[in-house]
N, C-alpha and C positions, 0 to 999 in steps of 0.2 A: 755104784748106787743107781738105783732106775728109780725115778720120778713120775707122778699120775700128772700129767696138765691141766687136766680137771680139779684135783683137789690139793694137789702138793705135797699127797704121802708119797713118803719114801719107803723101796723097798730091793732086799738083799740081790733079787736076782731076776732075770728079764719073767720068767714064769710066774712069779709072784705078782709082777705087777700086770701081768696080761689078765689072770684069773681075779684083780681087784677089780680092774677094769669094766669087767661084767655086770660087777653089779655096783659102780660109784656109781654115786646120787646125783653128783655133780655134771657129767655126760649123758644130758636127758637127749640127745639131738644127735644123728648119724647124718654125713653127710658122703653121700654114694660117689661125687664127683674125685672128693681127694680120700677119704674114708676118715676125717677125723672127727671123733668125738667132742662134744662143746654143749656149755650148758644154754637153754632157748632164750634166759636174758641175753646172750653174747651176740644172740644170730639178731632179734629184733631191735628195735627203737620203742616200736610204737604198738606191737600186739598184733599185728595184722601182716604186714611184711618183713619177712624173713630171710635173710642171706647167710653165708659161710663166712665165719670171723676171719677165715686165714685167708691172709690178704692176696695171696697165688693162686686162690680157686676162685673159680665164675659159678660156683654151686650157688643157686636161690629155688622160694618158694618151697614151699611147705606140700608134703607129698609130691611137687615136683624131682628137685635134688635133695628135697633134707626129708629125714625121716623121725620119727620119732624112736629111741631106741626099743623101746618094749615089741612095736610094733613089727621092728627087724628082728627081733628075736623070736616071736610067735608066727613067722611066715616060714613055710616048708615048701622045699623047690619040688 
């Protein structure tokens, strides 16, 4: 069973939950330092300053290491 960390569906097999993944509601925020997805109440306090929830990454600031996800998806290398 593969699990979203973002929203807690469960799903049959690791493809399924890679292809949910894309579009959960709940992983609005990429973070390029470790790559995990988290939603933007997780990264803030206060609305202004933003860091990475996972406690093992130095990922902060907003377009510095975190990204917004839509925003990684509409950039082409």
């Amino acid at each position: 069973m593969h699990t979203c960390r973002n929203c807690n569906q469960s799903f049959q097999t690791e493809l399924a939950l890679e292809l949910h993944r894309d579009t959960c509601k709940k992983g609005q925020l990429f973070c390029q330092v470790c790559g995990d997805r988290f939603r933007e109440g997780d990264a803030t306090q206060d609305g202004w300053h933003y860091e990475c929830p996972n406690e093992d990454c130095d990922g902060d600031g907003l377009q510095d290491d975190l990204y917004r996800v839509e925003d990684v998806r509409t950039t082409t290398h």
